[in-house]
C-alpha positions in Angstrom: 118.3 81.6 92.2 114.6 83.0 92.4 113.4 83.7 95.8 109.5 83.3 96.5 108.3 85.1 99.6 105.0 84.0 100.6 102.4 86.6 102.8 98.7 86.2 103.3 98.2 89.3 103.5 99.3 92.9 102.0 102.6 94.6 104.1 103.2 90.7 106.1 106.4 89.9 103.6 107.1 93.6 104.0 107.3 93.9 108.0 108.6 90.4 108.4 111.5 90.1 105.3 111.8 92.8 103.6 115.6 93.5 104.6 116.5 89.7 103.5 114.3 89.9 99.9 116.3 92.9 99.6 120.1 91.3 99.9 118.5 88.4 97.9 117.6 91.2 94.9 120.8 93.1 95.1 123.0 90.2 94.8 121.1 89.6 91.4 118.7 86.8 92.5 115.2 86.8 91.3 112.6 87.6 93.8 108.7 87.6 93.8 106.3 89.0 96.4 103.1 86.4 96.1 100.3 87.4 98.5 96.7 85.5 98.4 94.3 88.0 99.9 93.5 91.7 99.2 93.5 93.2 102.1 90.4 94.3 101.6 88.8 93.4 105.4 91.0 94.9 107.7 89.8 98.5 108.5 86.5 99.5 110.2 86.7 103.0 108.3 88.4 102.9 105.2 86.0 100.5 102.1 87.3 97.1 101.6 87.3 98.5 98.0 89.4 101.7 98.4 91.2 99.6 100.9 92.5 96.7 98.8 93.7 99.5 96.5 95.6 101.6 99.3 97.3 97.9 100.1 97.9 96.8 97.0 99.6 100.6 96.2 102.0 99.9 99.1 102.6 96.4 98.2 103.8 98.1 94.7 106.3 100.2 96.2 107.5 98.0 98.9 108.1 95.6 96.0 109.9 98.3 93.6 112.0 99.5 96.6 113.3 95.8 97.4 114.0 95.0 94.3 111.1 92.4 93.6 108.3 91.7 91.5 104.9 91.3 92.5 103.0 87.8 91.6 100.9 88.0 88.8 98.0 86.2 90.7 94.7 88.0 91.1 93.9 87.5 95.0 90.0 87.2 96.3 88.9 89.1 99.1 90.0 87.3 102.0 90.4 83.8 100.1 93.6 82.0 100.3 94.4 79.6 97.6 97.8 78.2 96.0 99.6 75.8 93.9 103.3 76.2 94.1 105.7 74.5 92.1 108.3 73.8 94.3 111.9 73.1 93.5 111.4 69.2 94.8 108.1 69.1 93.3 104.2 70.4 92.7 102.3 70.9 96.0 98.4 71.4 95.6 96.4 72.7 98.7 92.5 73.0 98.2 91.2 76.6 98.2 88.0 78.0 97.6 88.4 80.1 94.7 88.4 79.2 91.3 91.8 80.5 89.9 95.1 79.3 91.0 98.6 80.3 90.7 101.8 78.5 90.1 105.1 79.8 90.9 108.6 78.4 91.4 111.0 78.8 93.9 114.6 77.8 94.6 114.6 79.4 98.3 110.5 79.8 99.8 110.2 82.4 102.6 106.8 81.9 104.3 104.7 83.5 106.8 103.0 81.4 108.8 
C-alpha cells in the first residue's frame, strides 16, 4: 500500500504522525513525507535561508528514521500548491506557484 502524509509545513507530519508512518513503513508499506512550504518564515533570528535548510535537514532525518521517503517536490517559500492523484481519482486545487506535484496514495494522512 503507499501511504502519503501530507504537512504544510517542515516537523507538522513529524509531531502529529510520525509513530503511525512509522508502523505503516515497518510493515513494508511505502510511505512518502510531502510538505508544500519551506519553512523558511518561521523564526525572527535564524535567515529564512539558513532556516529552510535547518528544516529541511530535520525533515531528512525524521524521514530516514520513520522509514519514509521525502516528496520530490521543490516547495516555495511559504506557497502551498498541489495536485494529488488520489486512489478514486485526480484532485486539482489552484496554487500560486508555477510547478506542481503529483503523487499517489492508497491511505492520505493530512494536516489540516
Amino acid at each position: 500500500m503507499n501511504v502519503l502524509a501530507i504537512g504544510a509545513h517542515p516537523d507538522d507530519i513529524e509531531i502529529l504522525c510520525a509513530g503511525t508512518l512509522a508502523l505503516y513503513a515497518q510493515a513494508r508499506h511505502n510511505v512518502t513525507m510531502a510538505v508544500f512550504t519551506d519553512g523558511s518564515m518561521g523564526d525572527v533570528h535564524i535567515p529564512p535561508a539558513k532556516l529552510a535548510k535547518i528544516r529541511h535537514e530535520e525533515q531528512k532525518a525524521a524521514a530516514d528514521i520513520i522509514g519514509a521517503r521525502l516528496s520530490s517536490g521543490s516547495p516555495a517559500p511559504g506557497a502551498i500548491g498541489l495536485r494529488l492523484a488520489l486512489s478514486k481519482g485526480p484532485a486539482s486545487y489552484p496554487e500560486p506557484v508555477p510547478a506542481r506535484v503529483s503523487l499517489r496514495g492508497d491511505a492520505i494522512v493530512l494536516h489540516g
